[in-house]
PDB file with one MODEL, atoms N, CA, C and O in Angstrom:
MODEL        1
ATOM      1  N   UNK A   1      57.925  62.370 101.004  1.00  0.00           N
ATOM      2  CA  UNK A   1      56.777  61.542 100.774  1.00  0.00           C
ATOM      3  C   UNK A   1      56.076  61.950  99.465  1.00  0.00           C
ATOM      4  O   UNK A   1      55.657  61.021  98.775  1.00  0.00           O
ATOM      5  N   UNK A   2      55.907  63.095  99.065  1.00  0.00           N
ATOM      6  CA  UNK A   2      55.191  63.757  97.772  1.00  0.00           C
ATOM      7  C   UNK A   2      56.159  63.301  96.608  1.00  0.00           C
ATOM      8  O   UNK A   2      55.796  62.845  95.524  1.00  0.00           O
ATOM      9  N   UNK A   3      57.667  63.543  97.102  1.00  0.00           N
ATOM     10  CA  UNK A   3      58.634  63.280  95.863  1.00  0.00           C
ATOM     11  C   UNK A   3      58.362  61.923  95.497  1.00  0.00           C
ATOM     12  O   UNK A   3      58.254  61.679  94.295  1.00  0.00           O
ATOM     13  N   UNK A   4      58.225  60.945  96.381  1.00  0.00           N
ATOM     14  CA  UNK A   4      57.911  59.557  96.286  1.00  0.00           C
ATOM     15  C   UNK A   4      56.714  59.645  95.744  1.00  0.00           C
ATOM     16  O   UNK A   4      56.790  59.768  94.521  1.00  0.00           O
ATOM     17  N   UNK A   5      55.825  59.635  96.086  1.00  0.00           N
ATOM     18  CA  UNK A   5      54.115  59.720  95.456  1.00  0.00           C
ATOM     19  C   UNK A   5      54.378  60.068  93.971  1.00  0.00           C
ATOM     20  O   UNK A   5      54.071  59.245  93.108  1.00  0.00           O
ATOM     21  N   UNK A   6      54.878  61.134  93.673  1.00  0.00           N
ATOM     22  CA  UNK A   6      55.104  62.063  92.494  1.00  0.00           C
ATOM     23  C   UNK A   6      55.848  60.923  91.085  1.00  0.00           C
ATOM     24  O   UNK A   6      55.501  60.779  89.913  1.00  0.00           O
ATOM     25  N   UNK A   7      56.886  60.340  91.837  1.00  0.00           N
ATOM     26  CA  UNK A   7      57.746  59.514  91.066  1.00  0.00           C
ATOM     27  C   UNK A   7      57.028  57.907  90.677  1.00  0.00           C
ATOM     28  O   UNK A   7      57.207  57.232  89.663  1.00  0.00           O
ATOM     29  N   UNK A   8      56.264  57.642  91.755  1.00  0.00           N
ATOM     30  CA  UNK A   8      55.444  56.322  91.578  1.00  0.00           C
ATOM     31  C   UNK A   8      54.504  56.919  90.597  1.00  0.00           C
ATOM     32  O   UNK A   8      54.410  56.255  89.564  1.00  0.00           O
ATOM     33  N   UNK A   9      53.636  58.220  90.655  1.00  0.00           N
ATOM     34  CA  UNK A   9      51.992  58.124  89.304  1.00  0.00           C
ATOM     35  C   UNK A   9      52.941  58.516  88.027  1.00  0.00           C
ATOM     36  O   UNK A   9      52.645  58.184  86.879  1.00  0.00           O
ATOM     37  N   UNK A  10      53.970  59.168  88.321  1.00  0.00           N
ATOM     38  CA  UNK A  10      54.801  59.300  86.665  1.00  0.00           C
ATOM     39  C   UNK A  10      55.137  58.068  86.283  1.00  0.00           C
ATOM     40  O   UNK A  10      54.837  57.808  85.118  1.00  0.00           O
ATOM     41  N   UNK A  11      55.733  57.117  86.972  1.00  0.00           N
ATOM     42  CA  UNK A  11      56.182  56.049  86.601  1.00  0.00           C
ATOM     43  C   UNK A  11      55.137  55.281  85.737  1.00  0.00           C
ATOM     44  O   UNK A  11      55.259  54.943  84.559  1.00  0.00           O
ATOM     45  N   UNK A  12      53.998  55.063  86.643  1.00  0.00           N
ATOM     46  CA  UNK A  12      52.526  54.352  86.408  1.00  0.00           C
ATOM     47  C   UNK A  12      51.969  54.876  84.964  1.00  0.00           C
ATOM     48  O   UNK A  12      51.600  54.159  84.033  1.00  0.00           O
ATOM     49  N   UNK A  13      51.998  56.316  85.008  1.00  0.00           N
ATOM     50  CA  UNK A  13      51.617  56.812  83.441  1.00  0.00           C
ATOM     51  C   UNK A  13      52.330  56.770  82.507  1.00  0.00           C
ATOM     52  O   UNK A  13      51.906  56.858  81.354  1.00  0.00           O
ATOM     53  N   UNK A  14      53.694  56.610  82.845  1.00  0.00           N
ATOM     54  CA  UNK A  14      54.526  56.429  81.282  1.00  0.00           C
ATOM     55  C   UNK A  14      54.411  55.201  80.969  1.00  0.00           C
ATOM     56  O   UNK A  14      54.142  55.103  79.772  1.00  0.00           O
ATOM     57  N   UNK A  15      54.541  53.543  81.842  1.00  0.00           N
ATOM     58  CA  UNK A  15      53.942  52.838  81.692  1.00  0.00           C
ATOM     59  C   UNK A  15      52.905  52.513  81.150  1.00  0.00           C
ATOM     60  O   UNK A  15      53.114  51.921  80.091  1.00  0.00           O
ATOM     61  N   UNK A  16      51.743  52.652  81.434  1.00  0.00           N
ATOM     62  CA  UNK A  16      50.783  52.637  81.086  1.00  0.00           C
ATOM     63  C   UNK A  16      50.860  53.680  79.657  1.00  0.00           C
ATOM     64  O   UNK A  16      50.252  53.193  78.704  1.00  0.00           O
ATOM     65  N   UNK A  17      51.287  54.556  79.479  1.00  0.00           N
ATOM     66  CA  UNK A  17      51.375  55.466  78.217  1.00  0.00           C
ATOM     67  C   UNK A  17      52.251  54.424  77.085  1.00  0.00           C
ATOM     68  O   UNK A  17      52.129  54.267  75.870  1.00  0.00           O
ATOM     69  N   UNK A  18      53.285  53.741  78.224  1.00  0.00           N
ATOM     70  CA  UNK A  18      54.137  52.977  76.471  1.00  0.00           C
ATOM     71  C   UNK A  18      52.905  52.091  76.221  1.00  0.00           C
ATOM     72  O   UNK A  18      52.295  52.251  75.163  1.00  0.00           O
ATOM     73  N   UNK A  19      52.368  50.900  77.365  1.00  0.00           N
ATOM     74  CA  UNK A  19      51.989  49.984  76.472  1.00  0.00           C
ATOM     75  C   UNK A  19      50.691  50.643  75.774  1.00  0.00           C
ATOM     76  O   UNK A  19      50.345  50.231  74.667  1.00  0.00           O
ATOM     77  N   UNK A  20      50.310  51.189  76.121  1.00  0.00           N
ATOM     78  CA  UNK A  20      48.771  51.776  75.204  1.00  0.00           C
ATOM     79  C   UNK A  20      49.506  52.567  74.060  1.00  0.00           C
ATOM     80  O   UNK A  20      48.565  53.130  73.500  1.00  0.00           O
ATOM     81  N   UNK A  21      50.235  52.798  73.638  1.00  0.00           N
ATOM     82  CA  UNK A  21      51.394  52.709  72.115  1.00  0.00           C
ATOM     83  C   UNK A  21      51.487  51.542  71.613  1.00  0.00           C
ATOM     84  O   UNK A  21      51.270  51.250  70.437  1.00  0.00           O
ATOM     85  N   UNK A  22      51.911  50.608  72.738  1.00  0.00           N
ATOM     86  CA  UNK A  22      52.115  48.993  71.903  1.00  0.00           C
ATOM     87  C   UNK A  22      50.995  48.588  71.546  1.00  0.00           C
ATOM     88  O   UNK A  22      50.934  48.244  70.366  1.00  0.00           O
ATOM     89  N   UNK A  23      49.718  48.471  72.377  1.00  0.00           N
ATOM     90  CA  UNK A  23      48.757  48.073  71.664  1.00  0.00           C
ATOM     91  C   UNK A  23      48.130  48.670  70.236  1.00  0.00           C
ATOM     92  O   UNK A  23      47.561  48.026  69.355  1.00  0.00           O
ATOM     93  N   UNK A  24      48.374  49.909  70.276  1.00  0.00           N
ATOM     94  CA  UNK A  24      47.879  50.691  68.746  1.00  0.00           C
ATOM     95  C   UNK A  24      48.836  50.867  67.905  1.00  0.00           C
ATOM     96  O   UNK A  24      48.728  51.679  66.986  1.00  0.00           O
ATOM     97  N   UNK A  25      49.890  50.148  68.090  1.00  0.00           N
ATOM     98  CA  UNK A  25      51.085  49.459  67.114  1.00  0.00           C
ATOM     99  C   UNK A  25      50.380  48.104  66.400  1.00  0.00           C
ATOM    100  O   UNK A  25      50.133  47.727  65.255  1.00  0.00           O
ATOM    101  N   UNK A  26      50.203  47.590  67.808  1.00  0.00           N
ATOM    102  CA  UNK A  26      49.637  46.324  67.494  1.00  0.00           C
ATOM    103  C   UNK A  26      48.672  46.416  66.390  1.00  0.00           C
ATOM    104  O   UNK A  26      48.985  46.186  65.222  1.00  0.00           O
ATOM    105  N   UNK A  27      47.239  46.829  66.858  1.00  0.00           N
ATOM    106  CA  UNK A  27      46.165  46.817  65.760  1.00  0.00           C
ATOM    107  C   UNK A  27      46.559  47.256  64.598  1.00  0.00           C
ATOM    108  O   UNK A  27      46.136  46.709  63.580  1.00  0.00           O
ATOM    109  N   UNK A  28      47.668  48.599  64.515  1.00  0.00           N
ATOM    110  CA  UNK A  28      48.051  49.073  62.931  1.00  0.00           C
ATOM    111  C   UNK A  28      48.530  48.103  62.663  1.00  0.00           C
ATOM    112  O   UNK A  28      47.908  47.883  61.624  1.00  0.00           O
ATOM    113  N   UNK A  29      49.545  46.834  62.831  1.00  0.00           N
ATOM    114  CA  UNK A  29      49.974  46.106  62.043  1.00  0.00           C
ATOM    115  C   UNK A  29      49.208  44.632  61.808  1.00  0.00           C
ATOM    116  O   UNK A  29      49.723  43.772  61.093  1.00  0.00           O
ATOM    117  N   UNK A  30      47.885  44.426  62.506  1.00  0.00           N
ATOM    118  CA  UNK A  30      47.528  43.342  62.687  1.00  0.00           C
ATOM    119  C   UNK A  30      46.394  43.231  60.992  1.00  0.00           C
ATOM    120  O   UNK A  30      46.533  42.026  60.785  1.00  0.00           O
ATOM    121  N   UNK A  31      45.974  43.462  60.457  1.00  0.00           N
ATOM    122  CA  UNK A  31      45.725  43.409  59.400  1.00  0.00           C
ATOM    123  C   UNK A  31      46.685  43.164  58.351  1.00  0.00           C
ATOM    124  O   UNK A  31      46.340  42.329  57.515  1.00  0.00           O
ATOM    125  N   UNK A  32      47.646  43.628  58.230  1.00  0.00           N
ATOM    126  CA  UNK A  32      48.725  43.252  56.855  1.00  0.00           C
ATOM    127  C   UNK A  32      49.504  41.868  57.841  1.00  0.00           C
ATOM    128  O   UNK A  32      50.513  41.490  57.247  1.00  0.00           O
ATOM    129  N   UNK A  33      49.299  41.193  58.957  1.00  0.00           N
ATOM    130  CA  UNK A  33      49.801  40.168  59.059  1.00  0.00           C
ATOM    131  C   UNK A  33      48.999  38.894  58.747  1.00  0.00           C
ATOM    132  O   UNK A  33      49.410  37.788  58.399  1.00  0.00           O
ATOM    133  N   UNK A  34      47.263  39.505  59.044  1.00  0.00           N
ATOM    134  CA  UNK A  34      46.319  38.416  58.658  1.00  0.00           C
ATOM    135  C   UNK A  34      46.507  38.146  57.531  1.00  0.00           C
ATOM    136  O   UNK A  34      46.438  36.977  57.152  1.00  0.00           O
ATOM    137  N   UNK A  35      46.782  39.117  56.738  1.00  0.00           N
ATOM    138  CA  UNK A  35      46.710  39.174  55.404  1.00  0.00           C
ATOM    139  C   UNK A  35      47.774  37.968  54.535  1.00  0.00           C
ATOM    140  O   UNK A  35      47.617  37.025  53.759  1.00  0.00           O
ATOM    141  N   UNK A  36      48.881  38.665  55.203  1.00  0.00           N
ATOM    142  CA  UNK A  36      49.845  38.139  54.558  1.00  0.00           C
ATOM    143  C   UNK A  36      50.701  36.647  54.950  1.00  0.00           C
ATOM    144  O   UNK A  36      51.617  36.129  54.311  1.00  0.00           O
ATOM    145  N   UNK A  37      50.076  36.193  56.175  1.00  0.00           N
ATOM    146  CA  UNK A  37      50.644  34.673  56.781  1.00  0.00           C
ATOM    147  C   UNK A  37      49.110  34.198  57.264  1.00  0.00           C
ATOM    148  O   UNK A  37      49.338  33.274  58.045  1.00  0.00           O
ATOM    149  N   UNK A  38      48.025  34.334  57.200  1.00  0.00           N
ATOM    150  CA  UNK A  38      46.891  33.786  57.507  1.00  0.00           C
ATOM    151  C   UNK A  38      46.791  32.113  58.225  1.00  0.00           C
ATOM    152  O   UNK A  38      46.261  31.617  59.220  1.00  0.00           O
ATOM    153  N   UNK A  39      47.760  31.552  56.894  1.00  0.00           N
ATOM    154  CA  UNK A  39      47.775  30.421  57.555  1.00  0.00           C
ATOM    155  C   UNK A  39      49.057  30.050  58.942  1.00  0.00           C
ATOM    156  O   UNK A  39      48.925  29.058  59.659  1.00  0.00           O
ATOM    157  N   UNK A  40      49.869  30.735  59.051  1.00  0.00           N
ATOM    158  CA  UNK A  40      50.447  30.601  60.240  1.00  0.00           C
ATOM    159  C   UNK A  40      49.674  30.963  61.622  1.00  0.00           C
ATOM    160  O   UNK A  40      49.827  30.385  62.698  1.00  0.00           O
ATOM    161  N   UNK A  41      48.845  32.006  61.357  1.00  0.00           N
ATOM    162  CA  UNK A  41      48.042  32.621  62.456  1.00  0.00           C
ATOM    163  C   UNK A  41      47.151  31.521  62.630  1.00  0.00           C
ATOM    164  O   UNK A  41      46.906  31.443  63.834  1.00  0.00           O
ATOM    165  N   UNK A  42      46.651  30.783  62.098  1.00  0.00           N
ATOM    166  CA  UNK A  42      45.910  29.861  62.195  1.00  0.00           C
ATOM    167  C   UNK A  42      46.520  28.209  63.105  1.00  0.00           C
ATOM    168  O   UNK A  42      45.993  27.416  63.885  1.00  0.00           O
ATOM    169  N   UNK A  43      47.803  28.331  62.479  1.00  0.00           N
ATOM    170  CA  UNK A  43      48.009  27.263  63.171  1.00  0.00           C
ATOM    171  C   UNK A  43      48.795  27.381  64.544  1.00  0.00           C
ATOM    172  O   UNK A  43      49.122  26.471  65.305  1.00  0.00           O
ATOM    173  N   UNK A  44      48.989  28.611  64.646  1.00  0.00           N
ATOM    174  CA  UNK A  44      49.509  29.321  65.944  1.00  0.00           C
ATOM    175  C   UNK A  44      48.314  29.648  66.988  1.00  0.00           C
ATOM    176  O   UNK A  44      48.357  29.556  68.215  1.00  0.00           O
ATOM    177  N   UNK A  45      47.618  29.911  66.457  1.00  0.00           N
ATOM    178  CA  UNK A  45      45.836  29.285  67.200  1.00  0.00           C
ATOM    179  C   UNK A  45      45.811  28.023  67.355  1.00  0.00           C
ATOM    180  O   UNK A  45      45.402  27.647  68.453  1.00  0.00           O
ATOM    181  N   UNK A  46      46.102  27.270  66.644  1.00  0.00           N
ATOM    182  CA  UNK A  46      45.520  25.889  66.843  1.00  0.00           C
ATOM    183  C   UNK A  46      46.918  25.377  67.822  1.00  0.00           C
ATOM    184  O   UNK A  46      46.499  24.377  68.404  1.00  0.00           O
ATOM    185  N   UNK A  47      47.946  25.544  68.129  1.00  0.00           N
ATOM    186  CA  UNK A  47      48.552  25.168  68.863  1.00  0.00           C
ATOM    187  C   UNK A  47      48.728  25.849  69.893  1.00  0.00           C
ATOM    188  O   UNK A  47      49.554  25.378  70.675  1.00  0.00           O
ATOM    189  N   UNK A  48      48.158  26.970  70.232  1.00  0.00           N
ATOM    190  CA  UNK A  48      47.945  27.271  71.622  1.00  0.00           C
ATOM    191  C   UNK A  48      46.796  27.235  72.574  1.00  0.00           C
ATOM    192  O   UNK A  48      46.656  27.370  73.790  1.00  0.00           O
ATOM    193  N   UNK A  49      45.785  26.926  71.221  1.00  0.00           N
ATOM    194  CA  UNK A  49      43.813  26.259  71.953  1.00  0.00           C
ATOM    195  C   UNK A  49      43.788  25.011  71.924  1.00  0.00           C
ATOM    196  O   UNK A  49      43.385  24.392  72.909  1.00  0.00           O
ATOM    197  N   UNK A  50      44.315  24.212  70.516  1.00  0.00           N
ATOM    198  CA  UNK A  50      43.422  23.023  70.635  1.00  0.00           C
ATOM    199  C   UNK A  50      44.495  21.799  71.679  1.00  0.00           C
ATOM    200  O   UNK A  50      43.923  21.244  72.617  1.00  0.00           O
ATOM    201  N   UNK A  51      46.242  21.424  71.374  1.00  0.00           N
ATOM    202  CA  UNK A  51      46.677  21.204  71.906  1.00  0.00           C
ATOM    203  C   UNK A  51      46.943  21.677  73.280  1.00  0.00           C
ATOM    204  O   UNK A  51      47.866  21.128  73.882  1.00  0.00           O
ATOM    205  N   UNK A  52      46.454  22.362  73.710  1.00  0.00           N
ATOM    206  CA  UNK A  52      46.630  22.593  75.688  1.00  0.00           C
ATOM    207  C   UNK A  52      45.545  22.456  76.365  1.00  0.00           C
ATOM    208  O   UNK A  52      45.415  22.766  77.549  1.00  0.00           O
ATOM    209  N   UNK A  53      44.561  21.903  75.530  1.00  0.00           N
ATOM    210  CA  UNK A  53      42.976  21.367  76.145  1.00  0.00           C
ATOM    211  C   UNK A  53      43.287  20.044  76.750  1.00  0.00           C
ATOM    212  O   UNK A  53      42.590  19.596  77.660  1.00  0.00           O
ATOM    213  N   UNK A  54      44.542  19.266  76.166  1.00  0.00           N
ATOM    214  CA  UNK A  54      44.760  18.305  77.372  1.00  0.00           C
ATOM    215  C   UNK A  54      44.808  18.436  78.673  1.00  0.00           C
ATOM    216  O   UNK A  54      44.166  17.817  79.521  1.00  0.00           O
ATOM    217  N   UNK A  55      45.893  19.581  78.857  1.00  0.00           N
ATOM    218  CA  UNK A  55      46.578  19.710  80.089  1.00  0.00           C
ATOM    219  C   UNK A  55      45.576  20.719  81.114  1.00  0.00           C
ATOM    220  O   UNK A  55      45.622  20.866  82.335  1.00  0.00           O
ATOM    221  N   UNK A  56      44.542  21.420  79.947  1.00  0.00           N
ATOM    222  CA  UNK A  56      43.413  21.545  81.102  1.00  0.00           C
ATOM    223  C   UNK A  56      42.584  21.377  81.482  1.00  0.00           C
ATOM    224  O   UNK A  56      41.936  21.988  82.331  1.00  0.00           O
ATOM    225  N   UNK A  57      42.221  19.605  80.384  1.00  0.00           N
ATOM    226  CA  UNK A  57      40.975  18.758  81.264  1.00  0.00           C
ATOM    227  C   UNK A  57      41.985  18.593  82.644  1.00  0.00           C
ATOM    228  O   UNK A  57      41.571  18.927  83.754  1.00  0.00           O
ATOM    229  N   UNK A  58      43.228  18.091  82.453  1.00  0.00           N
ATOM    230  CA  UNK A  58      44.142  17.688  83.300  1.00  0.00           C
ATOM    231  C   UNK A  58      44.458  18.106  85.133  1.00  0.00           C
ATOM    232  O   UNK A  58      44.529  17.453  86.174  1.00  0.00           O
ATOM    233  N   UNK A  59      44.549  19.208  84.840  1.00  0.00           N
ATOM    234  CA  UNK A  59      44.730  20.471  85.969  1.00  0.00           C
ATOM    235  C   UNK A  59      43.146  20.722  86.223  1.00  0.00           C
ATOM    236  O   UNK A  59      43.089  20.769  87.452  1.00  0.00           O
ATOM    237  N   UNK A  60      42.366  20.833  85.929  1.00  0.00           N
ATOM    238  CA  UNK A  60      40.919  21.037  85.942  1.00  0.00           C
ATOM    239  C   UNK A  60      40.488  20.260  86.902  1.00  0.00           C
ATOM    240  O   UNK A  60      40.010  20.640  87.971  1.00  0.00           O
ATOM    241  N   UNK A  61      40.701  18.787  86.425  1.00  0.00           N
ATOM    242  CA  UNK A  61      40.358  17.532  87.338  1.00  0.00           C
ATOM    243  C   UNK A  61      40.900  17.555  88.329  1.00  0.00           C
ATOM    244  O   UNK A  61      40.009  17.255  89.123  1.00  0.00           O
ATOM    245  N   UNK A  62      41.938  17.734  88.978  1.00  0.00           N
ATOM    246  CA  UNK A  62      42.595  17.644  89.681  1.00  0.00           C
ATOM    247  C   UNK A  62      42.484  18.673  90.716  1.00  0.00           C
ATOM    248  O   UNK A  62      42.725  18.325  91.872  1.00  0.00           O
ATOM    249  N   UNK A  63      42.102  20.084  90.440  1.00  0.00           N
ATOM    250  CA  UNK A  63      41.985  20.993  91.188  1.00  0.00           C
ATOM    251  C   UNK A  63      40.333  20.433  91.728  1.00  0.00           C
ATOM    252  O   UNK A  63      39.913  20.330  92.880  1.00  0.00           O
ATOM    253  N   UNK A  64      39.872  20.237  90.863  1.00  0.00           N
ATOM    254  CA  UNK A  64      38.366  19.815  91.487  1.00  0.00           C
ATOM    255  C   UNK A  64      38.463  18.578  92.017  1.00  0.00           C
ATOM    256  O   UNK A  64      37.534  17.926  91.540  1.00  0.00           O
ATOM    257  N   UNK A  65      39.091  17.924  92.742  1.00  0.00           N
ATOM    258  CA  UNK A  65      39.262  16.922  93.191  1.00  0.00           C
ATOM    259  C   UNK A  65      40.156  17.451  94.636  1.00  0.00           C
ATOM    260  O   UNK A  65      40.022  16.685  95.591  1.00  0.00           O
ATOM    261  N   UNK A  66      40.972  18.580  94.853  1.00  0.00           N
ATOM    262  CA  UNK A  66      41.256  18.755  95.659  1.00  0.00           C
ATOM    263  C   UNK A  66      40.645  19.664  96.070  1.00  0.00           C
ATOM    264  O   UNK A  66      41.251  20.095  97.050  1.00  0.00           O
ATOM    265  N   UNK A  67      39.552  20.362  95.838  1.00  0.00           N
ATOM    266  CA  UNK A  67      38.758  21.578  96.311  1.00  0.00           C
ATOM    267  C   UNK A  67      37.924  20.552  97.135  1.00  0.00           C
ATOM    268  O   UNK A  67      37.691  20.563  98.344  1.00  0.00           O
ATOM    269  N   UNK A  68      37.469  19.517  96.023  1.00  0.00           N
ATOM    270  CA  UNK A  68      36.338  18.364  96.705  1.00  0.00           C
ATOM    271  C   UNK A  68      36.766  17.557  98.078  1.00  0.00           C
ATOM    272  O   UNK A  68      36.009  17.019  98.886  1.00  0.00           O
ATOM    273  N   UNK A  69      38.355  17.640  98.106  1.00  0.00           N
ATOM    274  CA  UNK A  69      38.579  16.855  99.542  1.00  0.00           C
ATOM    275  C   UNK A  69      38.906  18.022 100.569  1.00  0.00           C
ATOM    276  O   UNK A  69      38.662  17.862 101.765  1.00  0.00           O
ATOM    277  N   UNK A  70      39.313  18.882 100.216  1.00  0.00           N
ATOM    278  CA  UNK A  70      38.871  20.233 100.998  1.00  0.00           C
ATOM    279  C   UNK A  70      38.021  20.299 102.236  1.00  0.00           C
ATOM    280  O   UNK A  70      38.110  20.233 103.462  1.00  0.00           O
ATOM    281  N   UNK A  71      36.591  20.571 100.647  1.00  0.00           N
ATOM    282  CA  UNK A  71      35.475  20.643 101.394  1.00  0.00           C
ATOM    283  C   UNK A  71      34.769  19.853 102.307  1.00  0.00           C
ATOM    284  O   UNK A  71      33.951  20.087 103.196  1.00  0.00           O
ATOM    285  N   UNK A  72      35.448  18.585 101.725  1.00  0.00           N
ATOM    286  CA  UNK A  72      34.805  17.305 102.947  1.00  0.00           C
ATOM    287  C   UNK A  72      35.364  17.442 104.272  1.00  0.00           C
ATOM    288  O   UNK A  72      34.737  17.577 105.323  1.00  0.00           O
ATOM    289  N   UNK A  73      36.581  17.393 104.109  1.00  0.00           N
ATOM    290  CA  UNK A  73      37.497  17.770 105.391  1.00  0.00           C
ATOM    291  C   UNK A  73      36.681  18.925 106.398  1.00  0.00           C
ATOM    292  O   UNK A  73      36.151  18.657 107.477  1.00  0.00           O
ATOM    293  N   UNK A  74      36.722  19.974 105.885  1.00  0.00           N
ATOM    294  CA  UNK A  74      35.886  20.837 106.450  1.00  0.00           C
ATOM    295  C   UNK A  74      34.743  20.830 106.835  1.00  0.00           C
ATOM    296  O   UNK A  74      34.313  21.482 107.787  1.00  0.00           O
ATOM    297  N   UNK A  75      34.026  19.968 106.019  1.00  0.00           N
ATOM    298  CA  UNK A  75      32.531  19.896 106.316  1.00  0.00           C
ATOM    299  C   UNK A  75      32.330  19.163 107.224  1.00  0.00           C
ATOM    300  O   UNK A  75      31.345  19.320 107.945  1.00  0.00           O
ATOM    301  N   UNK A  76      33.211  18.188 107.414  1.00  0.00           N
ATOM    302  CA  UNK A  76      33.082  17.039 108.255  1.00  0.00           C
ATOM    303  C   UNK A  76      33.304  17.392 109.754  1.00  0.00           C
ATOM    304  O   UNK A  76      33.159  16.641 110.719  1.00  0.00           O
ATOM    305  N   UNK A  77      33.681  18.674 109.740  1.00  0.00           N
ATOM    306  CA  UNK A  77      33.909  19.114 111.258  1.00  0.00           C
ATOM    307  C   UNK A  77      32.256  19.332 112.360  1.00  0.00           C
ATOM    308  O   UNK A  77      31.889  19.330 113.534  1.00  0.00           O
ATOM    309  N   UNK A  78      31.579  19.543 110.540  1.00  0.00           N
ATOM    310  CA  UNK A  78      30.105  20.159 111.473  1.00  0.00           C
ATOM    311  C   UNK A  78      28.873  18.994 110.861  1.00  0.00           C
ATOM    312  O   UNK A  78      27.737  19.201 110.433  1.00  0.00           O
ATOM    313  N   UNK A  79      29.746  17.575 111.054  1.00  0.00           N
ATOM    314  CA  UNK A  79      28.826  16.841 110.143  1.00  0.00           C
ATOM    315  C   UNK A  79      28.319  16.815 109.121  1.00  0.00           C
ATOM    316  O   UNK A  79      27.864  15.801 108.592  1.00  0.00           O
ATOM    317  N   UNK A  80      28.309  17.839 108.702  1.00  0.00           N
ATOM    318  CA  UNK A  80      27.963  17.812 107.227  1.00  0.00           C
ATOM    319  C   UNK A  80      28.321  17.588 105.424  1.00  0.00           C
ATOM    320  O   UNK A  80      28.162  18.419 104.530  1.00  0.00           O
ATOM    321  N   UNK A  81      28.664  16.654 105.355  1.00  0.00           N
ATOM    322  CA  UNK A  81      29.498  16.114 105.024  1.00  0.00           C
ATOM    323  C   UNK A  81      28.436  15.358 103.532  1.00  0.00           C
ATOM    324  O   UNK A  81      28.730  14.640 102.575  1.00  0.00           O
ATOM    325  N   UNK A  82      27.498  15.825 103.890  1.00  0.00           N
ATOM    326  CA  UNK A  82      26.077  14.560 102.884  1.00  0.00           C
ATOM    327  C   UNK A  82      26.039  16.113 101.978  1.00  0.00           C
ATOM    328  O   UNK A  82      25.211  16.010 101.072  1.00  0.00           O
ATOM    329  N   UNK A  83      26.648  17.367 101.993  1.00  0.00           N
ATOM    330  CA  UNK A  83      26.721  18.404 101.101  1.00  0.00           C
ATOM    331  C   UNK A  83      27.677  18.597  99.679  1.00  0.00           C
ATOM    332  O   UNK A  83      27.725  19.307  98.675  1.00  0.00           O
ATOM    333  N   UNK A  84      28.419  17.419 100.340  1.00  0.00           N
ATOM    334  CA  UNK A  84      29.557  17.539  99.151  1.00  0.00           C
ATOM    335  C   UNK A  84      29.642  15.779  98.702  1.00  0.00           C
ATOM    336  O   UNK A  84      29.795  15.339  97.563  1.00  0.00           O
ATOM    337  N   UNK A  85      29.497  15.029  99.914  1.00  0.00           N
ATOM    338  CA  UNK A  85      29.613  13.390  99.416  1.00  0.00           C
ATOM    339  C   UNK A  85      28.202  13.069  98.656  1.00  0.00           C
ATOM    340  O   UNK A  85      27.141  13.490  99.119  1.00  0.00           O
ATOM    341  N   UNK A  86      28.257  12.351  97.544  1.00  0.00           N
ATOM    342  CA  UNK A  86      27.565  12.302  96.544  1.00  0.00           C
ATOM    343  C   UNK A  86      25.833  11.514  97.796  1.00  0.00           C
ATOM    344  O   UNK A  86      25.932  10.813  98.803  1.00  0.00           O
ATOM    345  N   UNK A  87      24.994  11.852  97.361  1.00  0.00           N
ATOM    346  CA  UNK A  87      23.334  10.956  97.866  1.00  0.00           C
ATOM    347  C   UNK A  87      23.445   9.574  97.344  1.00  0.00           C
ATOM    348  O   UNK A  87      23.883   9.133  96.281  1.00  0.00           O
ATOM    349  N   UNK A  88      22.737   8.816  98.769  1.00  0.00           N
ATOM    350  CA  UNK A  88      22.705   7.234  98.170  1.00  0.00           C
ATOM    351  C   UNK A  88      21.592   7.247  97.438  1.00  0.00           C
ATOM    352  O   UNK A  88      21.537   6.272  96.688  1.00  0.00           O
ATOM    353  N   UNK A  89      20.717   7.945  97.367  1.00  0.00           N
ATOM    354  CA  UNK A  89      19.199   7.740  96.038  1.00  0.00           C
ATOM    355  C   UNK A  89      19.092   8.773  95.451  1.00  0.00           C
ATOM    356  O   UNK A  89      19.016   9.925  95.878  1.00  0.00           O
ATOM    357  N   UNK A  90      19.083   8.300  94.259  1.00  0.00           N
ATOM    358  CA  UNK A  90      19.279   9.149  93.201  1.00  0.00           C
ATOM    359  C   UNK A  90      17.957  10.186  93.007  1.00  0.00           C
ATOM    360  O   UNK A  90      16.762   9.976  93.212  1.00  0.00           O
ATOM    361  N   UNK A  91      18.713  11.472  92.496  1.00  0.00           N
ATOM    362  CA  UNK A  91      17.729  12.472  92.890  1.00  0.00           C
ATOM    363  C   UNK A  91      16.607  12.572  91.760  1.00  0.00           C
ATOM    364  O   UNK A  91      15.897  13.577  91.764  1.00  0.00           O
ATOM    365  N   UNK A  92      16.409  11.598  90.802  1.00  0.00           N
ATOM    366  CA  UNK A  92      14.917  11.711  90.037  1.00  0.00           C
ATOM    367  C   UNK A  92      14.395  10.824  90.173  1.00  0.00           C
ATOM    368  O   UNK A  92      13.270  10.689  89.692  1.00  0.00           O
TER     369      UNK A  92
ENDMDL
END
């Protein structure tokens, strides 16, 4: 049981020991790449923020639309149901 224990936190720290190397690989080289392709970094931003804002108004809506029939379902067990279905008079 110890040999096991022993072999799992070594495992966990060399792990954890490589990637905390990769990341301070990372930062040493992340300046001479801004530098030197600026505009690729830029549009490699712009195609992984501005183009996938479709797909998560998309998924967004949709999850909130099934959380929303969810909750009705559920609510509706204890009548209450006027918590999540919109008020017939408007609240100002």
């Amino acid at each position: 049981m110890f040999r096991d224990l022993y072999y799992t936190v070594f495992e966990f720290v060399r792990t954890f020991g490589a990637l905390q190397l990769f990341f301070l690989r990372l930062l040493m080289h992340t300046p001479t790449v801004l530098s030197r392709r600026f505009g690729l970094v830029i549009g490699q931003v712009y195609n992984a923020g501005a183009l996938s804002l479709v797909i998560i108004v998309i998924c967004g809506f949709f999850v909130g639309a099934v959380l929303g029939l969810q909750g009705f379902s559920n609510l509706s067990r204890f009548n209450a149901e006027d918590s999540v279905a919109p008020s017939r008079r408007w609240p100002w």
